[in-house]
C-alpha positions as CSV (number, residue, x, y, z in Angstrom):
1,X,-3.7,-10.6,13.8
2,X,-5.2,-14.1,14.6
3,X,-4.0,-15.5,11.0
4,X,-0.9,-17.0,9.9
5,X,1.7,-13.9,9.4
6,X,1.6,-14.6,5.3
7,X,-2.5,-15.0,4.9
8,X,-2.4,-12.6,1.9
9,X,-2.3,-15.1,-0.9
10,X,1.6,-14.2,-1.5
11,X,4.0,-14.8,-3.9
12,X,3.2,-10.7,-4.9
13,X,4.0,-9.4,-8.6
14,X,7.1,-10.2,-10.2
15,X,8.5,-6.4,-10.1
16,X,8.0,-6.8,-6.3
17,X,11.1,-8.4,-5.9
18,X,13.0,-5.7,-7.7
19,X,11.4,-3.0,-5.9
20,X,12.3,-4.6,-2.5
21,X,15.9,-5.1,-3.6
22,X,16.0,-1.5,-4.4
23,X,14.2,-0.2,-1.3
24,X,16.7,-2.1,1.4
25,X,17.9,0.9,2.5
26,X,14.5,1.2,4.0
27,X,13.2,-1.7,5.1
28,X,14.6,-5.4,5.1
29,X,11.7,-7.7,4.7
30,X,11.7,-11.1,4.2
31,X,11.3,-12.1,0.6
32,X,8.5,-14.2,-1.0
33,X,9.4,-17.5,-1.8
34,X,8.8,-17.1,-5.6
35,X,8.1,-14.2,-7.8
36,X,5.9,-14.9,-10.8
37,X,4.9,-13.3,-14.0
38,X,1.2,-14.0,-13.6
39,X,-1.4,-13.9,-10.7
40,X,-2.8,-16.8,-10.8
41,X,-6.6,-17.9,-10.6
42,X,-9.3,-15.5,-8.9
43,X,-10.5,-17.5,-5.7
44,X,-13.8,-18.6,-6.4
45,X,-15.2,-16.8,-3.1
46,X,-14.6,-13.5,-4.8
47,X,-16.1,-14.5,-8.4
48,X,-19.0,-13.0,-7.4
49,X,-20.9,-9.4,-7.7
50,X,-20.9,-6.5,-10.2
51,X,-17.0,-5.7,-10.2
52,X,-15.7,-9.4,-10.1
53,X,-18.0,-9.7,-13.6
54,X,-16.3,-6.5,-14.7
55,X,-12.8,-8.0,-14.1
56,X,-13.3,-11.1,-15.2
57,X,-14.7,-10.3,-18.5
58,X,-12.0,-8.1,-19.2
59,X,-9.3,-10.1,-17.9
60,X,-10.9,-12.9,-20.5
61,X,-9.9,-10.4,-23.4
62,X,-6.3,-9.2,-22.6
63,X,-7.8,-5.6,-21.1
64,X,-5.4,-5.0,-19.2
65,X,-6.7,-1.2,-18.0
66,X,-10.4,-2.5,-17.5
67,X,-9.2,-5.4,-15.6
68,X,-7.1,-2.9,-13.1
69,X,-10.0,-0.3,-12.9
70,X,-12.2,-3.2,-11.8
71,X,-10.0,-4.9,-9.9
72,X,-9.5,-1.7,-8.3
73,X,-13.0,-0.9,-7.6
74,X,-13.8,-4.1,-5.9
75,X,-10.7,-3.6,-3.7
76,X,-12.2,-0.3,-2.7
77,X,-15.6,-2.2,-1.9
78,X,-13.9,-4.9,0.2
79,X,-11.9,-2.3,2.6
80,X,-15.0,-0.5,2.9
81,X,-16.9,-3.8,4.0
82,X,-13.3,-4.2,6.6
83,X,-13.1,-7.3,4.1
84,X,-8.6,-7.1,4.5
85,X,-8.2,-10.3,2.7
86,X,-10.4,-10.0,-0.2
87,X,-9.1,-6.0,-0.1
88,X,-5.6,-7.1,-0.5
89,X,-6.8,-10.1,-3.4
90,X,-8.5,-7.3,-5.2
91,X,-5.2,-4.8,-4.7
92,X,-2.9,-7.1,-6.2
93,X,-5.0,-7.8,-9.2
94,X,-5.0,-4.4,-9.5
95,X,-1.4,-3.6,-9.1
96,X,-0.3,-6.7,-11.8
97,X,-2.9,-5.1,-14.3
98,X,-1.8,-2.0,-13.7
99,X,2.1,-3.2,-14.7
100,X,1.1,-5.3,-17.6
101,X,-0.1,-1.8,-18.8
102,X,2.6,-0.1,-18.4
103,X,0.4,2.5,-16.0
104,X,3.2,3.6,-13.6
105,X,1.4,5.9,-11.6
106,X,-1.5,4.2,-11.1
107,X,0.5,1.1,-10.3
108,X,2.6,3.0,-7.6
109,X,-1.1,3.9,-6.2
110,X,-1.9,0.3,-6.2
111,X,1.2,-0.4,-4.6
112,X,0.3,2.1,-1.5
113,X,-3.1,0.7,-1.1
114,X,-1.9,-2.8,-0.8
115,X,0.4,-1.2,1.9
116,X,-3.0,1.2,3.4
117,X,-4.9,-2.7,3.9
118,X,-2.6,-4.4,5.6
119,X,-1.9,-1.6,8.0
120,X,-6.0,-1.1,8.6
121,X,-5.7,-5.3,8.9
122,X,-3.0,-5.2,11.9
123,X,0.2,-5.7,10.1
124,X,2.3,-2.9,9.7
125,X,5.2,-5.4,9.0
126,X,4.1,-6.5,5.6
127,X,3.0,-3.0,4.9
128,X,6.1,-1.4,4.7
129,X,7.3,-3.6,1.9
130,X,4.6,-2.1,-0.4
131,X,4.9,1.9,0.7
132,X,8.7,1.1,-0.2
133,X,7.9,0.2,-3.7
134,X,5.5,3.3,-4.0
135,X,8.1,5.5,-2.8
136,X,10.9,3.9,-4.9
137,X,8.9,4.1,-7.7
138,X,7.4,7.4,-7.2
139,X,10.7,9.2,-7.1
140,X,12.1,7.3,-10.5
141,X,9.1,8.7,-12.1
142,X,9.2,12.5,-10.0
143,X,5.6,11.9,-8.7
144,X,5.9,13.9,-5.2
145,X,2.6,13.5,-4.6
146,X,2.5,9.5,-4.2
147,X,5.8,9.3,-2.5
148,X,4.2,11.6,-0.2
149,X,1.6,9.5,0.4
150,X,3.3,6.7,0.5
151,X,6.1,8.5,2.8
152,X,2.7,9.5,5.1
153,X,1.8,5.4,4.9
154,X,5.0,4.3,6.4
155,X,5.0,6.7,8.9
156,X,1.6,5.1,9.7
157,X,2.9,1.6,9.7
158,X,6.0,2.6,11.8
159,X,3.6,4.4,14.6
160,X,1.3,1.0,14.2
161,X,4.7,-1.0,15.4
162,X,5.8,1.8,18.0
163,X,9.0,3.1,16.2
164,X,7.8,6.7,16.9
165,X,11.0,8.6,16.4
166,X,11.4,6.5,12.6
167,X,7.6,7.5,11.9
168,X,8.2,11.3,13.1
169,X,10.9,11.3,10.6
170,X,8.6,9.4,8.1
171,X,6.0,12.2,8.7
172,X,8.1,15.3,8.3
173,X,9.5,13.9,4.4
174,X,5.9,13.4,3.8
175,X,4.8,17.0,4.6
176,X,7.7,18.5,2.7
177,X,6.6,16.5,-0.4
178,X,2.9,17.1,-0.1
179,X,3.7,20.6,0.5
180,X,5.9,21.1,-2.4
181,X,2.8,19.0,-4.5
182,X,0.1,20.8,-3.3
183,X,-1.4,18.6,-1.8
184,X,-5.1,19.1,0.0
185,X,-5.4,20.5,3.1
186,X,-6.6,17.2,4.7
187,X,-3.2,15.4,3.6
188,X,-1.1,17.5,4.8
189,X,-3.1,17.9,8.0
190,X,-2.7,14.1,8.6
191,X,1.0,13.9,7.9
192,X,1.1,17.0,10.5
193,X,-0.6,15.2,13.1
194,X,1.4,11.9,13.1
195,X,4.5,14.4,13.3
196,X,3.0,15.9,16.5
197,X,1.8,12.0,17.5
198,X,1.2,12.3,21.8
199,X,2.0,8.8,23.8
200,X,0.5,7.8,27.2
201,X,3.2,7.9,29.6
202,X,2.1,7.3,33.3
203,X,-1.0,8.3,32.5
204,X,-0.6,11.5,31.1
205,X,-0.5,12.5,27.5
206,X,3.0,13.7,26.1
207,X,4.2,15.2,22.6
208,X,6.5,13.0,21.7
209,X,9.6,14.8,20.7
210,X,9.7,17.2,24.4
């Protein structure tokens, strides 16, 4: 990535930092600076369109579900537009909403997409901070299917770096949850494909793993 390495509008939510404390056995990232208890103000560049109205009206009142829901809407609109840094904005609004709630699933989702943008954006790096907390999270609450998906994230963001063997391993615990969630056919597909991932080596295509 061109940018500086923290252009995501960090400090993250304040459970971040006890989600990452928790989830050092699988990655060691380096902290935020601060952790806070709010998000701050919505940059003015993104108080614009049908969904920013949405969440700003309801973040006005306290709506803490309408405010995620939005959020998480125009999150969806900005990685469809390849827009990673309004994407990742948007997620986080999402995610705090989501917490404030007490919506644990759909905050462990939030969670993963933050992690889903950064690796589209080029950084697997800070990804893998997020699909820890999804999978953290996801197995305190028994949801197989998002630690799945999350497991199937970081085995994307670990390919992305070119830790192949780590992501293999990443790939196959994601199958066996999605599998035992059943999962659609097109997830468990994917998380079969990274496990059979093929590398270039002298020109020739190999399965890694032979």
């Amino acid at each position: 990535m061109s940018r500086d390495r923290r252009p995501w509008g960090e400090p993250a939510p304040g459970r971040l930092q006890r989600w990452l404390l928790r989830a050092r056995s699988l990655v060691q990232p380096t902290p935020p600076s601060s952790a806070h208890a709010t998000h701050g103000e919505l940059p003015l560049v993104l108080r614009r369109g049908e969904h920013a109205v949405a969440y700003l009206g309801a973040e006005r009142t306290g709506d803490h579900p309408s405010a995620a829901a939005a959020a998480a809407d125009s999150m969806r609109a900005a990685a469809a537009a390849t827009d990673w840094w309004a994407a990742d904005i948007w997620g986080h609004r999402a995610l705090w909403h989501f917490e404030q709630a007490d919506m644990a699933l759909d905050a462990i989702r939030a969670a993963r997409w933050i992690g889903d943008v950064r690796v589209s954006a080029g950084d697997p790096d800070t990804a893998r901070r997020y699909y820890a907390e999804a999978i953290d999270e996801a197995r305190d609450i028994g949801a197989e299917h998002e630690q799945g998906l999350a497991a199937l994230g970081m085995g994307r963001s670990l390919m992305q770096r070119g830790d192949v063997t780590s992501a293999r391993r990443m790939a196959s615990a994601a199958l066996d949850l999605l599998e035992r969630s059943d999962a659609g056919p097109a997830e468990i597909a994917t998380a079969r494909e990274l496990m059979g991932t093929e590398i270039s080596v002298g020109g020739e295509r190999t399965e890694v793993g032979e």
